[in-house]
N, C-alpha and C positions, 0 to 999 in steps of 0.2 A: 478419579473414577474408582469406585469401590463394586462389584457385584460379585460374584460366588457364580459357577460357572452354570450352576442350575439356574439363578437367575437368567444370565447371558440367555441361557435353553429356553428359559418359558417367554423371555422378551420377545425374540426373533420366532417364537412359535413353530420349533424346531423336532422333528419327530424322527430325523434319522441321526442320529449319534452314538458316540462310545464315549465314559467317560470314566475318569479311573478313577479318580478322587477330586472331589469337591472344591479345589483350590479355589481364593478370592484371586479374581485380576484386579489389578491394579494401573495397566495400562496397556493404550493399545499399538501397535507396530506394523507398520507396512515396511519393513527393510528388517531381512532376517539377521544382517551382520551387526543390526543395533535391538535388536532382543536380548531383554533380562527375566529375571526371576520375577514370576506374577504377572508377567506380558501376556495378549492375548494377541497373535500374528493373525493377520486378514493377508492372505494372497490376493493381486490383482494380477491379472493378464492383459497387458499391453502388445505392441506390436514384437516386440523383439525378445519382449522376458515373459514367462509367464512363473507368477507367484508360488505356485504351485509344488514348482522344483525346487523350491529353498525354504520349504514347510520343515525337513531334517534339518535343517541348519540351523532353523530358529530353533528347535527343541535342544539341539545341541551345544546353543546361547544362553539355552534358560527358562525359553518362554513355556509361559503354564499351561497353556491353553493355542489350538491354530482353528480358526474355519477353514473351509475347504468346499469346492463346488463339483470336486468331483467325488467318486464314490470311497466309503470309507473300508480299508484294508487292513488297518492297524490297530489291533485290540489293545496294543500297550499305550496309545496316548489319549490324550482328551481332543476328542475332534467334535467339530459339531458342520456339520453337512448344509449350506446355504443354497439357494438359487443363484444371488445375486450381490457380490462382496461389496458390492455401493451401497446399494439400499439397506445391507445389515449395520453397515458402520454408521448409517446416516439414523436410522431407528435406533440404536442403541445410545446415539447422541442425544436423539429426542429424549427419551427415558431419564437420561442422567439428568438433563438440565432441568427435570421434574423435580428428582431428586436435590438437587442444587438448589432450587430455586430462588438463582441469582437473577439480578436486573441485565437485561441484555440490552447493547448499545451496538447497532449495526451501521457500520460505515460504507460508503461506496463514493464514486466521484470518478471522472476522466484523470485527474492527477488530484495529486494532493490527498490521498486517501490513508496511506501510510501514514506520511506526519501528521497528519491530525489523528488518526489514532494512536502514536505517541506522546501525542499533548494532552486527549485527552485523559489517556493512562496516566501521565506526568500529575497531573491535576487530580484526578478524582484519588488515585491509588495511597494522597494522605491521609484520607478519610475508611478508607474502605478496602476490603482487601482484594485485587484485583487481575484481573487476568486475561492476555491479551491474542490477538495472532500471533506466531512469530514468522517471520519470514514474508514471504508471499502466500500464505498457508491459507488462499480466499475465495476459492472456489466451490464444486460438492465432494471434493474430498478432501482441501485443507481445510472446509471453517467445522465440518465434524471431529474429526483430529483435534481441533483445536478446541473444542467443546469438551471432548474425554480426558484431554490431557490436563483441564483446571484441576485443580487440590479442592477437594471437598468444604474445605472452608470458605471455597471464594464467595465474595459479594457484586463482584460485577462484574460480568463476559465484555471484553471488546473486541468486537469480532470486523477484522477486514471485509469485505465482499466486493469481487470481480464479478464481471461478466462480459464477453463477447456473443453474446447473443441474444434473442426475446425469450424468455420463462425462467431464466438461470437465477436472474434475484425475485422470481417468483418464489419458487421455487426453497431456496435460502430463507427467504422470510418467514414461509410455511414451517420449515424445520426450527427456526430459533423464535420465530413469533416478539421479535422484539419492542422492547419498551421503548426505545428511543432509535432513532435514525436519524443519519447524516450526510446529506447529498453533497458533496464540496463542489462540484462544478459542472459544466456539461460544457465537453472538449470536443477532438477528434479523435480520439483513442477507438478501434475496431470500428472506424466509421464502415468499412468494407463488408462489416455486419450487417450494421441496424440502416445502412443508406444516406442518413446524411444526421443534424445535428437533432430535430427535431425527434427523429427514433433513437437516438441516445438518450433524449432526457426522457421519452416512454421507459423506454429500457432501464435504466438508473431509475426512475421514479417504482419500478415493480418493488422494491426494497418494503415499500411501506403496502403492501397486498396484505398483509397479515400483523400491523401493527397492532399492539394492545390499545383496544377504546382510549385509555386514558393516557395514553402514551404522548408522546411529543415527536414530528417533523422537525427539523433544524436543517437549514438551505440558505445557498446564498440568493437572498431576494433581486438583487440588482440584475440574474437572470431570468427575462420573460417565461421562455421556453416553461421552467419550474410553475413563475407568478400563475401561469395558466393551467397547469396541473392540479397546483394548488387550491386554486377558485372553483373546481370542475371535483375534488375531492373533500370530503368531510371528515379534514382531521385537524388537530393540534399542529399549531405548528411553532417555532418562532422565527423570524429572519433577519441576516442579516447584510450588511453591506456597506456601502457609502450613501446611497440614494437615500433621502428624509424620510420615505416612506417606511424603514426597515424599522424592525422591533430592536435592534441591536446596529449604530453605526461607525464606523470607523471614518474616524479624520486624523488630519495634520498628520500624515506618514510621512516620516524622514528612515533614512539609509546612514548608518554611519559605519565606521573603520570598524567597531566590537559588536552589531550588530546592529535594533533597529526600534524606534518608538512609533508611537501612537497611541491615540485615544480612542477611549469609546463613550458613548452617552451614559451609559448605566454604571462608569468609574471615574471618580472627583479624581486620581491623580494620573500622572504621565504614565502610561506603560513602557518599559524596560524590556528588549526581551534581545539574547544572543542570535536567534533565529533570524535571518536575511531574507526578501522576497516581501513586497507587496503583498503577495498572493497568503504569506503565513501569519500575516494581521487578521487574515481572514478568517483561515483554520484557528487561528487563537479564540477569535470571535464566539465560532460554531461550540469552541470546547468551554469555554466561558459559559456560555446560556445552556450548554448540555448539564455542566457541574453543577450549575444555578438550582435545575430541577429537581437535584439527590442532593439539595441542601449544603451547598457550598456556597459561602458570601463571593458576589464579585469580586471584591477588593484581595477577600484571600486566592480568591481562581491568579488573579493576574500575580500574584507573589510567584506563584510556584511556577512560571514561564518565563521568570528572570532569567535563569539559566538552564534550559534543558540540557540535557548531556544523555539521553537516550533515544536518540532519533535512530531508526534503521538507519545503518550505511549505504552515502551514497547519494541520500537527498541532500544537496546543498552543504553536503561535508565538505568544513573548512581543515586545508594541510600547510600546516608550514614547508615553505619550499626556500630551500637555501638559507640566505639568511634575513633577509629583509622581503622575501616574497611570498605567494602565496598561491595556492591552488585549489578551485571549489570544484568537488567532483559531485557533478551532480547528472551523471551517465548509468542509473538504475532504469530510466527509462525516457520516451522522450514523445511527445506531440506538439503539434504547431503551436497551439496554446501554450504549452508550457515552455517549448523556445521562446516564445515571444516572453516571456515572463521571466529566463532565464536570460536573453539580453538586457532586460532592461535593467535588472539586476547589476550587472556589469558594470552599465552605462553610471547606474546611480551610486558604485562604490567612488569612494574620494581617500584621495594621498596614493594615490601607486600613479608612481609614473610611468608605467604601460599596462597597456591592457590586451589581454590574446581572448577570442571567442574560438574553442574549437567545439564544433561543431559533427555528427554523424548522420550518418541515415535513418529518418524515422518510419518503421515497419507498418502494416497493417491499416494503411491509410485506401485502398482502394483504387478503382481507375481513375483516382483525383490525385493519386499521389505526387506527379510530377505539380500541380497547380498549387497544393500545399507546401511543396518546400520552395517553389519560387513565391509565393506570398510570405514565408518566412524570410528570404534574404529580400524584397522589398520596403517589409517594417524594417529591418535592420539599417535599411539603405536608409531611409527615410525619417529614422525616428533616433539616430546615435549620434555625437559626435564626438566623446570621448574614447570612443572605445579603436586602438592603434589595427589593430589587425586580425584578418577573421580567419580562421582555417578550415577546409571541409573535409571531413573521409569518406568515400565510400562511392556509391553507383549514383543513387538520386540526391545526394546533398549538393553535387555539383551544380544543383538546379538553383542552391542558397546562396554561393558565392556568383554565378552568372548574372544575378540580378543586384550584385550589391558593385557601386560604381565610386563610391567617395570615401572608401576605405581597402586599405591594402586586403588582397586576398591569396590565399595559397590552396592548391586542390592535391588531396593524395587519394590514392584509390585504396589503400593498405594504410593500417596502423603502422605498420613497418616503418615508411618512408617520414609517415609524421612523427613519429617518435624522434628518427634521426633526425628531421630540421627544426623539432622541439631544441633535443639536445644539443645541438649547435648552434643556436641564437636563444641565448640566453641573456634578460636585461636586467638590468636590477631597478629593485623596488617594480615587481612585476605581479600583476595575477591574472592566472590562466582559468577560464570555465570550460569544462568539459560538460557536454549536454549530446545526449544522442538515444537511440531506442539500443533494449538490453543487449541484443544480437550482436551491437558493433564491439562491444566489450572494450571500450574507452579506458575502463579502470586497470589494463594491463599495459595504457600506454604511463598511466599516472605514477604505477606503483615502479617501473622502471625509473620515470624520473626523480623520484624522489630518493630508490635506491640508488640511483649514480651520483645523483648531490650529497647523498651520508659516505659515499667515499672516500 
């Protein structure tokens, strides 16, 4: 982001300000203890902090430039006087990416929304100069952030999008108006929202409210719920899946010990890829036919998914544990769908001679939540036989192990306890999966185990 603070003035059509000198911002900052030189600090007022009182802090960091929503006192800084600190970051967003005018690729999905945004980054970013969310940064105030924060030179925004509720990726698509979208799935994630699955895939379909005419849909077709959106909407689209009917198919998935192959119709050789899970043949897919339409050969798309090494931490991160073991922490977050996709995982890894599922609480499921996690230890009961022993944490997970009867099970109500009988049954040639929603914080029970084995 480049504007001059007069700009910023005449964008946001601002009529109450002081400004002392003309400086260019260069970026923007909502956390005054990470203000630099040419920063422009937006305060927001939350429940407990309000932005407000740490406007001195940011100037005393650096920053060039503060909005401000209350009345201006200070003839010594550059302030500029807003109604509303959302809407000003979210309109100054819009303006850049004018100025930008880069290709925008907007993602959303119940899971899987992440890694395929780092695949498809992985992919497009040999071609092009690129620029992504970071973090969880996928709402209306991390995907504007993440809009100011590209380098003037980029050629392609990949923008995350969330939502727990109806208008939010209305909303999103309005502001970035993107050329491409990508639905990965329709889960249970805030079904406590939209009601049950059917208002998820409304809700994730708003993404494309505001898509460019010539732009392209990309979905997984093997989901009705979409198929139907789709036939009732008139856009581009391509899909893909398993099912013949799909523009894009995946067959002959295998699982092995350094990761995982398959095919697709629109590539003559085997695909390679380090990346584990059924589920990320899939996201491979979506990012294949997205690269396809900015001019990337298939055959080079599937080269550069050999070996990712920039996936967010967390999905399906593989840890060396001990010496001959193994532990995939894949506890950034968790739905019944994506358990069920994370056992099977498990079940189809080969050569470890035990295997542990541990298991947490998955949040924001609704007054179904106790029937979601006992259908989750039902498929486990019902669809494993590899897999040695299952563990649960928390309140409602114990709903996962009550229903699973032909494999060992252990229930802790604390990470605490499970950590200690982690650490004291220990087998060799082992791998452990951690899978739960953010809140249980799994990854503190992993990072101890891995720090007691390096000692």
């Amino acid at each position: 982001m480049k504007f001059s603070i007069e700009d910023i003035k005449n964008i946001l059509k601002i009529d109450d300000f002081n400004i002392v000198n003309n400086d260019y911002i260069e970026g923007v900052c909502i956390d005054s203890r990470l203000a630099t030189k040419g920063d422009l600090f937006i305060p927001f007022v939350g429940e407990k902090v309000d932005g407000h009182d740490y406007i001195q802090k940011a100037f005393d960091n650096g920053a060039s430039a503060a909005l401000t929503m209350r009345d201006i006192n200070d003839s010594t800084k550059n302030l500029l006087k807003v109604k509303d600190s959302l809407e000003a970051i979210q309109l100054l967003a819009k303006e850049y990416l004018k100025v930008l005018g880069a290709k925008v690729i907007a993602i959303t999905g119940s899971n899987g929304k992440t890694t395929t945004k780092d695949i498809v980054t992985e992919i497009i970013s040999n071609k092009f100069i690129t620029h992504k969310t970071a973090g969880n940064y996928n709402n209306e105030l991390g995907v504007p952030l993440t809009i100011l924060a590209a380098p003037i030179d980029t050629e392609v925004l990949v923008l995350e999008m969330g939502a727990d509720g109806f208008g939010q990726l209305e909303e999103l698509s309005k502001l970035t108006s993107p050329d491409f979208t990508i639905i990965t799935n329709i889960g249970e994630s805030h079904i406590e929202f939209f009601k049950d699955r059917k208002g998820i895939a409304r809700g994730k379909f708003e993404i494309n409210s505001y898509l460019k005419k010539d732009g392209y849909f990309i979905f997984n077709g093997d989901e009705p719920l979409l198929l139907d959106l789709v036939k009732n909407n008139n856009i581009n689209y391509i899909s893909c899946g398993e099912n013949s009917n799909n523009d894009i198919i995946i067959k002959n998935y295998s699982l092995g010990e350094n990761g995982s192959s398959f095919n697709l119709n629109v590539v003559n050789s085997l695909i390679n890829t380090n990346l584990i899970g059924k589920h990320n043949s899939l996201n491979i897919a979506f990012s294949v036919a997205l690269a396809s339409k900015l001019g990337i050969e298939y055959e080079d798309s599937v080269k550069y998914v050999s070996n990712i090494n920039s996936l967010t931490k967390m999905r399906l991160e593989s840890i060396k544990y001990n010496n001959d073991s193994l532990i995939i922490n894949d506890a950034y977050n968790a739905s019944p769908t994506s358990m069920i996709a994370a056992s099977s995982i498990l079940e189809d890894l080969k050569n470890y001679n035990y295997k542990t599922l541990i298991l947490g609480d998955m949040f924001e499921l609704g007054p179904d939540e106790v029937i979601f996690h006992s259908k989750v230890g039902k498929y486990i009961n019902d669809n494993t036989n590899s897999i040695n022993k299952v563990i649960t944490i928390g309140k409602l997970s114990k709903n996962i192990s009550d229903n699973i009867s032909n494999i060992e099970t252990l229930h802790f109500f604390n990470n605490e306890d499970a950590l200690t009988h982690l650490k004291n049954n220990v087998h060799k040639n082992e791998v452990l999966l951690f899978k739960a929603s953010r809140g249980m914080k799994l990854e503190k029970i992993i990072e101890n185990l891995v720090r007691l084995a390096d000692e």
